[in-house]
N, C-alpha and C positions, 0 to 999 in steps of 0.2 A: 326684582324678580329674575333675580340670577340662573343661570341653569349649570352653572360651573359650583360646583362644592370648595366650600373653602375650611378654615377652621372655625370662623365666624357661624357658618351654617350648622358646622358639627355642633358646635356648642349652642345656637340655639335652641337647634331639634333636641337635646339631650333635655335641656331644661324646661321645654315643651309635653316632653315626652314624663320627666317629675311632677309637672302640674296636674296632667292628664292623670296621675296615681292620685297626687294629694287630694285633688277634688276641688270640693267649693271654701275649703279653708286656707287655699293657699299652698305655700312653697315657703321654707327658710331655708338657706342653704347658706355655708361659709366660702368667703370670694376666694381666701388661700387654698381651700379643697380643690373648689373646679380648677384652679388653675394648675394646681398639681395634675387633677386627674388629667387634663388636655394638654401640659407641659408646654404653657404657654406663663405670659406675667400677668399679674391682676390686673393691669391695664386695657388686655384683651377681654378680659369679663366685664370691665367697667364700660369699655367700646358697645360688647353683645347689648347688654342691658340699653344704655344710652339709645342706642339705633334699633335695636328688634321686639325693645319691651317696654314702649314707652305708653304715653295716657292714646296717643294719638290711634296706636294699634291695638287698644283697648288691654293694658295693664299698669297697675300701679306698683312701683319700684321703691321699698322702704330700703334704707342701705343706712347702717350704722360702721365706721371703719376703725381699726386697730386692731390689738388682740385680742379681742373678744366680739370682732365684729361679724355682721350677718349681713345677707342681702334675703327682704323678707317680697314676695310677690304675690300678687294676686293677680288674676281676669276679671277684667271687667265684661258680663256678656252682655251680647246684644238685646233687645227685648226680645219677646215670644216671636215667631212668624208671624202673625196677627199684624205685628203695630212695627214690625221690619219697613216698611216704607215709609209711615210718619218718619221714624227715627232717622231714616236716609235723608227725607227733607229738611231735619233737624240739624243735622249732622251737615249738610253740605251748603248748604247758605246760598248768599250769594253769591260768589267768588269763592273758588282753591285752587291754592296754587299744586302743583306737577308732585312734591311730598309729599304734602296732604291727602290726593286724590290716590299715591300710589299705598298710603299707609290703611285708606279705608277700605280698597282691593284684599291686602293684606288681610287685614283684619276679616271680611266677610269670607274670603278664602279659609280663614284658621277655620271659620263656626259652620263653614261648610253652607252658606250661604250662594256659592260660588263655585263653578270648577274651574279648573286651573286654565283652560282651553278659552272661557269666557273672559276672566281677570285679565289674560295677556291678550286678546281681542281690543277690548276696551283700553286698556293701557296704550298700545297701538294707534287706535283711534285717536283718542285725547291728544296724544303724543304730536301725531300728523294734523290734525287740524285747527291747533291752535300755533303750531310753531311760528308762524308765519308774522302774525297777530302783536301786537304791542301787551307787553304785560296786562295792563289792567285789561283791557281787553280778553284776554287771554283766558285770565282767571273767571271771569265770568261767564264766559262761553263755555269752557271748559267745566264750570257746576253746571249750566243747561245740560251739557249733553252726559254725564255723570250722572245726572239725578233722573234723566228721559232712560238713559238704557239700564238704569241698575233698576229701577219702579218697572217699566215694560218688563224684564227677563224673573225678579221675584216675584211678579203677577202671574206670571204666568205657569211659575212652579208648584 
């Protein structure tokens, strides 16, 4: 949850921003285009994808390479408001680790689930109170309190 724009960002929000037109059928897009259009190498689109559009942050990434290759995407949404807190308890287990917990932030930030003011709260929190703590440990502690204030705060919305 960077607050510095990079070209990483540029190019996610762009492709963000094509999803939000396509709708619920998805995105294809060719990897040599964006890379033209952002004057970077296919490598930076393979990076965006890999880290910003993965199953974790709720999208599935179809990618065929060559000349005639595509990168095909879809959103995975979250369920209705209704069954938003089963799915969190679903979704967070016993244990997650610091990626995991920042990817589902993410994710409930994209569907608006979240404001941005909340996400970096929590993030904070998690951050400071489990640092301290032996991994395993960590991660467990760190779904208690993950799965207490994300269920309190969409309860309450």
């Amino acid at each position: 949850m960077a607050f510095i724009s990079s070209l990483t960002d540029h190019i996610e929000r762009y492709i963000k921003a094509l999803l939000d037109q396509a709708g619920q059928g998805g995105l294809e897009i060719r990897r040599t285009e964006l890379a033209e259009l952002f004057e970077c190498v296919p490598s930076q689109i393979n990076y965006v994808l890999k880290t910003r559009f993965s199953s974790e942050r709720g999208y599935i990434v179809e990618s065929r390479r060559g000349g005639g290759g595509y990168i095909r995407i879809f959103r995975l949404e979250p369920q209705h408001p209704q069954g938003i807190c089963s799915w969190i308890r679903q979704t967070i287990g016993e244990s997650i680790d610091m990626g995991e917990a920042e990817a589902l932030l993410v994710r409930l930030l994209d569907h608006n689930y979240l404001s941005r003011k909340d996400a970096v709260l929590i993030r904070s929190l998690l951050a400071e109170e489990t640092e301290q703590l032996k991994p395993a440990h960590a991660g467990r502690v760190r779904a208690i309190l993950l799965r207490s204030m994300l269920i309190l705060l969409l309860q309450g919305s």
